[in-house]
N, CA, C and O atoms as a DFTB+ gen file, in Angstrom:
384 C
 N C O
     1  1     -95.631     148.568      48.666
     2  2     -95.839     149.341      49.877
     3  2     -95.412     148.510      51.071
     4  3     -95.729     147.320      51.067
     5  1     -94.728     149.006      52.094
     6  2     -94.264     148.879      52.896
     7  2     -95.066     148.466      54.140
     8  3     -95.088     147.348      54.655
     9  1     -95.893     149.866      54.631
    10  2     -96.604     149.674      55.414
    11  2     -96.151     150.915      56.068
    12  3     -96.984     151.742      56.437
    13  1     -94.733     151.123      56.258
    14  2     -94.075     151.331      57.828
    15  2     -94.476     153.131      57.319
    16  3     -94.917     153.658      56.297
    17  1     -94.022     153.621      58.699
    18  2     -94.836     155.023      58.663
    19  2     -94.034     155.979      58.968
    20  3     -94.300     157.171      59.125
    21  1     -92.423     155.109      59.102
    22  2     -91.337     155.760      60.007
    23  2     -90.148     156.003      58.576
    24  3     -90.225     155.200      57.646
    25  1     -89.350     156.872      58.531
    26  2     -88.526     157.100      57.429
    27  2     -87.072     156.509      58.018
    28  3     -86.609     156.949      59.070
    29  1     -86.493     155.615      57.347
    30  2     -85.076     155.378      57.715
    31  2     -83.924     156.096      57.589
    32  3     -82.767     155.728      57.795
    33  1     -84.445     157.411      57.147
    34  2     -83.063     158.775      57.145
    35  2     -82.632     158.593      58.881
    36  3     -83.254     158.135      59.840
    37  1     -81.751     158.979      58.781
    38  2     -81.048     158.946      59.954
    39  2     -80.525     157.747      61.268
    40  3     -80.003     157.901      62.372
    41  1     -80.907     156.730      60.603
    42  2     -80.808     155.588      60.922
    43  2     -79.373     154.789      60.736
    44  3     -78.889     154.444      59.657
    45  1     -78.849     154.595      61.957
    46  2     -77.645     153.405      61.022
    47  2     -78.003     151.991      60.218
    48  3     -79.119     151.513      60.013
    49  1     -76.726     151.484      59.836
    50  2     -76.975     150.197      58.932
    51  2     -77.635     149.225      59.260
    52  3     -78.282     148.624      58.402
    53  1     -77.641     148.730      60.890
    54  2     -78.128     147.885      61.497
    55  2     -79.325     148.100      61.601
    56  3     -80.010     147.130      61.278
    57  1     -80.047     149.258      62.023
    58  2     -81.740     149.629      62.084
    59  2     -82.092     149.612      60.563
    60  3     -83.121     149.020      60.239
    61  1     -81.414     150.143      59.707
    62  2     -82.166     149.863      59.081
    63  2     -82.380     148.837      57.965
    64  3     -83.272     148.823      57.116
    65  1     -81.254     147.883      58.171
    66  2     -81.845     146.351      57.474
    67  2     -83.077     145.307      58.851
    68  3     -83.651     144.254      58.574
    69  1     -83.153     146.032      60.214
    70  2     -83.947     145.544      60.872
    71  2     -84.963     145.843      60.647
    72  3     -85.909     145.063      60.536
    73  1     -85.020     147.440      60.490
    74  2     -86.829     148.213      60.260
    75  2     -86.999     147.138      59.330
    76  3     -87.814     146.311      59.741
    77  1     -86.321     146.778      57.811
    78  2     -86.966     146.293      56.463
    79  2     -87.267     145.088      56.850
    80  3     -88.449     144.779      56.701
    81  1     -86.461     144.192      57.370
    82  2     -86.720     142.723      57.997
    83  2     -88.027     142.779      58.470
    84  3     -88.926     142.188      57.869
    85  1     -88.296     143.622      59.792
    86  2     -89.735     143.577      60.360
    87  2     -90.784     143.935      59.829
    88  3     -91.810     143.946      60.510
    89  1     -90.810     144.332      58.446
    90  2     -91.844     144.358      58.051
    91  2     -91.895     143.717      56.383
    92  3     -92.716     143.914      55.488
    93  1     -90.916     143.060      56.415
    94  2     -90.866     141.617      55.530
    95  2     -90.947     140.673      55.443
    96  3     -90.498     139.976      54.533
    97  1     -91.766     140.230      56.699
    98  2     -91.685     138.886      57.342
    99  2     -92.219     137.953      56.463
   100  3     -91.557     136.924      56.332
   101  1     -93.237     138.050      55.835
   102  2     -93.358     136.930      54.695
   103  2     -95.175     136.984      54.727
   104  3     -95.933     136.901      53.760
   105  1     -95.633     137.206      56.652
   106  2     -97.151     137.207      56.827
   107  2     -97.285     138.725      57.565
   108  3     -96.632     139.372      58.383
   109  1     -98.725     138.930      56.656
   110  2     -99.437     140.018      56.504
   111  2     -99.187     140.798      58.315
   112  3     -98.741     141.871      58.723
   113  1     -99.723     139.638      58.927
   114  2    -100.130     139.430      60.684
   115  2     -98.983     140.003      61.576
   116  3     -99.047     140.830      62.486
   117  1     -97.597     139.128      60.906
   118  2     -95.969     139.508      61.733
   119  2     -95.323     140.767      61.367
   120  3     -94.605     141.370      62.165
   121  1     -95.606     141.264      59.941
   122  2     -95.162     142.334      59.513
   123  2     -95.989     143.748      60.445
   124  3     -95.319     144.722      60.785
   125  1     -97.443     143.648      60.748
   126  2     -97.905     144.750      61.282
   127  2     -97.175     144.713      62.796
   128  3     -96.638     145.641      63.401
   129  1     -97.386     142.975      63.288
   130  2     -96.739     143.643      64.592
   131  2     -95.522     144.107      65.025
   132  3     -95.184     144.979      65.826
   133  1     -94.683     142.990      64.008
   134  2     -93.241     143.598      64.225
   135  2     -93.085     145.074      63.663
   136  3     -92.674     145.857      64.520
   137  1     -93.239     145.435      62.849
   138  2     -93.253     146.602      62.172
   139  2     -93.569     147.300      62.925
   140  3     -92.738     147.790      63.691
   141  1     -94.787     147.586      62.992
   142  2     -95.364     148.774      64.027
   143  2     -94.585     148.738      65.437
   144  3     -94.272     149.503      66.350
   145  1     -94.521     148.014      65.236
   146  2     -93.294     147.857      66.951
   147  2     -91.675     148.895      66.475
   148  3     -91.439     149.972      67.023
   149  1     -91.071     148.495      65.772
   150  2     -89.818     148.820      64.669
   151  2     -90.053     150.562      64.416
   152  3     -89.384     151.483      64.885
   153  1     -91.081     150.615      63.634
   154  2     -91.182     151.542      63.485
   155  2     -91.582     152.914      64.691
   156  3     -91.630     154.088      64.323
   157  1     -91.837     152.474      66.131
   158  2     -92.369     153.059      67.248
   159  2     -90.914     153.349      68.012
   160  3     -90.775     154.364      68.694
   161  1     -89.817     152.353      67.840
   162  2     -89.110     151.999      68.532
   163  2     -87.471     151.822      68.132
   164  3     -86.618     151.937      69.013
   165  1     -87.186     151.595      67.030
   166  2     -86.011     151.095      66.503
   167  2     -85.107     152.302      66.663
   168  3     -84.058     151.891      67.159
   169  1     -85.065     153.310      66.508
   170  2     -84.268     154.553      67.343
   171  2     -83.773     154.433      68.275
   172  3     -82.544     154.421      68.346
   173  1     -84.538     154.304      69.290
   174  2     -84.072     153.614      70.559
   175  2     -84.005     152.625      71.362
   176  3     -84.499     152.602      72.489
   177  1     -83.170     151.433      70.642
   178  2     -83.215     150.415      70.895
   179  2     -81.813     150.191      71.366
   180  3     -80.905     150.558      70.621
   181  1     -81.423     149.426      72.940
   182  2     -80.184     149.475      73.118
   183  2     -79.525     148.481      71.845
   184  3     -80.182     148.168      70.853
   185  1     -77.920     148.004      72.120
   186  2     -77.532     147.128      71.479
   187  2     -77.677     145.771      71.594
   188  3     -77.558     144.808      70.836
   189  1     -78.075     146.018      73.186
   190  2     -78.278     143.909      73.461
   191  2     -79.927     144.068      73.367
   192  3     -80.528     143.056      73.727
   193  1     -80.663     145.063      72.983
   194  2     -82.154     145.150      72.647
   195  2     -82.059     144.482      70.892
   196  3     -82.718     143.490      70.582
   197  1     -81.254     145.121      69.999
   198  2     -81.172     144.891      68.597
   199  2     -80.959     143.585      68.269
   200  3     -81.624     142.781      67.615
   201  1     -79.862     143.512      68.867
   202  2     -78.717     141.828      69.308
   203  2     -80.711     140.656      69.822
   204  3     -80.862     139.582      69.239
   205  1     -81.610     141.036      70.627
   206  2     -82.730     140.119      70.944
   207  2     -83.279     140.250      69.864
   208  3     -83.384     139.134      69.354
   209  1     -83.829     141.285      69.019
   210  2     -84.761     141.847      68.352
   211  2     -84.420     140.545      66.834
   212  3     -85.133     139.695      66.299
   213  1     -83.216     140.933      66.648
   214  2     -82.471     139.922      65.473
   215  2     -82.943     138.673      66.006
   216  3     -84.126     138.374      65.842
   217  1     -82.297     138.040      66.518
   218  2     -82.420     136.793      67.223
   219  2     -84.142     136.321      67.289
   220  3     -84.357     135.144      67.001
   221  1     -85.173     137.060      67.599
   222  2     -86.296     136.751      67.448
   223  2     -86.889     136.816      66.298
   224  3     -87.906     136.146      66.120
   225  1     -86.434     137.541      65.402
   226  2     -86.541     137.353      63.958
   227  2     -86.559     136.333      63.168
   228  3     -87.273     136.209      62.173
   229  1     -85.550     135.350      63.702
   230  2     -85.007     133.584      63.128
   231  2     -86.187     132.670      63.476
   232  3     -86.415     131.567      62.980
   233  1     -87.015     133.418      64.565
   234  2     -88.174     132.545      64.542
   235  2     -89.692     132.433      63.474
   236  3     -90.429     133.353      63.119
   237  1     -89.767     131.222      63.218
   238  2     -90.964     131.073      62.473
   239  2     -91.734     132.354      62.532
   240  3     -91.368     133.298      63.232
   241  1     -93.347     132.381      61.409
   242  2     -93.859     133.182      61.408
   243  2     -94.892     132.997      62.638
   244  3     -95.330     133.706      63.545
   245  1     -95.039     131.735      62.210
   246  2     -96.748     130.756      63.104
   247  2     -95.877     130.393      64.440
   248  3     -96.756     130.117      65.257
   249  1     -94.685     130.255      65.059
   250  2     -94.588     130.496      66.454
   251  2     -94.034     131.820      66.899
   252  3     -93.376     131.427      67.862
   253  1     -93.903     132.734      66.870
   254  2     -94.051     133.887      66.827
   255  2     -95.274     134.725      66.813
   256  3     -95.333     135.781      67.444
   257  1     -96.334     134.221      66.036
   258  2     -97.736     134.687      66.221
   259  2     -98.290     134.145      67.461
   260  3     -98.836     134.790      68.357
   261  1     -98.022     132.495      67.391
   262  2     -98.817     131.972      68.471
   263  2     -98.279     132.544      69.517
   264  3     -99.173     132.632      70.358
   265  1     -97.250     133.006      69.943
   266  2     -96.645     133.565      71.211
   267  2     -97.616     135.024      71.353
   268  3     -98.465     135.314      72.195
   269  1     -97.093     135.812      70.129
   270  2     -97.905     137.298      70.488
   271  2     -99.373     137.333      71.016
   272  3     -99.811     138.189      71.785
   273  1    -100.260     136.000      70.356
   274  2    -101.515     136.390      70.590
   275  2    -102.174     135.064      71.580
   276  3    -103.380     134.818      71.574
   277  1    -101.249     134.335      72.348
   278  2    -101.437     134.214      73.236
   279  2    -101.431     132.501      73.294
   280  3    -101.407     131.943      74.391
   281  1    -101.449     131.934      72.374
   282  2    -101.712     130.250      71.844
   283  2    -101.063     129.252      72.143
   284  3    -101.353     128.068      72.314
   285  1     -99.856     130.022      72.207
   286  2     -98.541     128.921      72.891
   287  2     -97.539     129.890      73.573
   288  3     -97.473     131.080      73.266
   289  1     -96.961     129.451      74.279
   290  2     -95.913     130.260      75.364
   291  2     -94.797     130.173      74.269
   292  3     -94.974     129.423      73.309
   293  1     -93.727     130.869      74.376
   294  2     -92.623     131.254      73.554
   295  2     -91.190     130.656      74.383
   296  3     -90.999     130.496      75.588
   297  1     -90.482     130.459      73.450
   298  2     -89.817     129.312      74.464
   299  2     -88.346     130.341      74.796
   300  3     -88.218     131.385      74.158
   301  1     -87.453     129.992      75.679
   302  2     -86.483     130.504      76.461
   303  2     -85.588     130.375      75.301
   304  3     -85.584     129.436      74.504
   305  1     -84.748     131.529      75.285
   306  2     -84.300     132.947      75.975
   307  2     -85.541     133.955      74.983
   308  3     -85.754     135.143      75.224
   309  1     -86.255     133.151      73.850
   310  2     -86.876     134.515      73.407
   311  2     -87.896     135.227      73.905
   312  3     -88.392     136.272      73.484
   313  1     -88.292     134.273      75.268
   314  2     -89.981     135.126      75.699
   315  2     -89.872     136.434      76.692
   316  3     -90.846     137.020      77.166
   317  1     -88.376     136.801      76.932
   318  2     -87.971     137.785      77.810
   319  2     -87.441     138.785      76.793
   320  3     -87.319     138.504      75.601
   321  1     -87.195     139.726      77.213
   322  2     -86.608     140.939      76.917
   323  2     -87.292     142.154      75.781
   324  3     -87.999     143.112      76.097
   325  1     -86.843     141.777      74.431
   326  2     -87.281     142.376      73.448
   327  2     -88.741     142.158      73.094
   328  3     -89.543     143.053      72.829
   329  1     -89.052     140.492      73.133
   330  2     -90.497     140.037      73.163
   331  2     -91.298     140.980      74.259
   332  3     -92.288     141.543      73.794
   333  1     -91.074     141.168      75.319
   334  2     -92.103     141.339      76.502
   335  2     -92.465     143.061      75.976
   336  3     -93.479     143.679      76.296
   337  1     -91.389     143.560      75.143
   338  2     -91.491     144.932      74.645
   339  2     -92.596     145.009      73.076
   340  3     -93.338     145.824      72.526
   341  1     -92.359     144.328      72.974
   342  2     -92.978     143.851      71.569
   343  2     -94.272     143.612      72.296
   344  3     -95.171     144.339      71.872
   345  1     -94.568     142.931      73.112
   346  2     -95.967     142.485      73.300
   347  2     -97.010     143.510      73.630
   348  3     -98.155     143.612      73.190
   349  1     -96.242     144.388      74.670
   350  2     -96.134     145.494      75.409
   351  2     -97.013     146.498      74.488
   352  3     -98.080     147.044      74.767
   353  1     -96.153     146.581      73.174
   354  2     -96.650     147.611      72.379
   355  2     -98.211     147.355      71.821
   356  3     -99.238     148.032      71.790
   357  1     -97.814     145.974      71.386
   358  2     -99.334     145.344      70.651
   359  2    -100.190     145.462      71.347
   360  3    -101.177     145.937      70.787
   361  1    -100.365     145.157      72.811
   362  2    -101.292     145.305      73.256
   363  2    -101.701     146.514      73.477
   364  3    -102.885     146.829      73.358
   365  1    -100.963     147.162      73.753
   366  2    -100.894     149.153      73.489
   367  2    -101.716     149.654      72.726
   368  3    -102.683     150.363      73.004
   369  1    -101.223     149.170      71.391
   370  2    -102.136     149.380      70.102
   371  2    -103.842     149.048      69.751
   372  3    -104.727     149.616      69.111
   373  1    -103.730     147.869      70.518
   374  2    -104.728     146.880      70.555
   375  2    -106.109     147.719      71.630
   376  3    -107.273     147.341      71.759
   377  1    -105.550     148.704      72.144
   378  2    -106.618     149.247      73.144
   379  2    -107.351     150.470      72.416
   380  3    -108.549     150.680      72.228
   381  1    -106.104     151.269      72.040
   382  2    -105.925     152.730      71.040
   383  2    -107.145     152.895      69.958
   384  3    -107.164     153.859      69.192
């Protein structure tokens, strides 16, 4: 099981080896947030949004967490753009 809640019909190639990435991350913790993020969002994601989204992917699991939930600052170019959307959501969720 996956998790994700979103169907990849209609999706191009690029979303959807990203949807699977984000919610393959390896920890239980990165998969809900990235995922649930992916799955809210990956439709409409520009191209230099996908192009960040990838790129933040290459990061660890445990600095990547520590960034989302607040432990350590996230270091330049990844703490802008796609991140601040990502965070955006979690905390979204986090109220809901």
């Amino acid at each position: 099981m996956t998790g994700t809640t979103r169907s990849s019909d209609g999706l191009d190639d690029r979303r959807k080896r990203l949807l699977f990435r984000c919610w393959h991350r390896g920890t239980r913790e990165m998969d809900l947030i990235l995922g649930g993020f992916a799955d809210a969002n990956i439709a409409a994601l520009s191209d230099a949004e996908m192009t960040d989204l990838e790129s933040l992917m290459e990061l660890p699991d445990p600095d990547l967490y520590a960034a989302f939930s607040g432990a350590q600052p996230l270091v330049s170019p990844y703490r802008d753009g796609v991140f601040i959307r990502i965070k955006q959501h979690l905390d979204a969720s986090q109220r809901s």
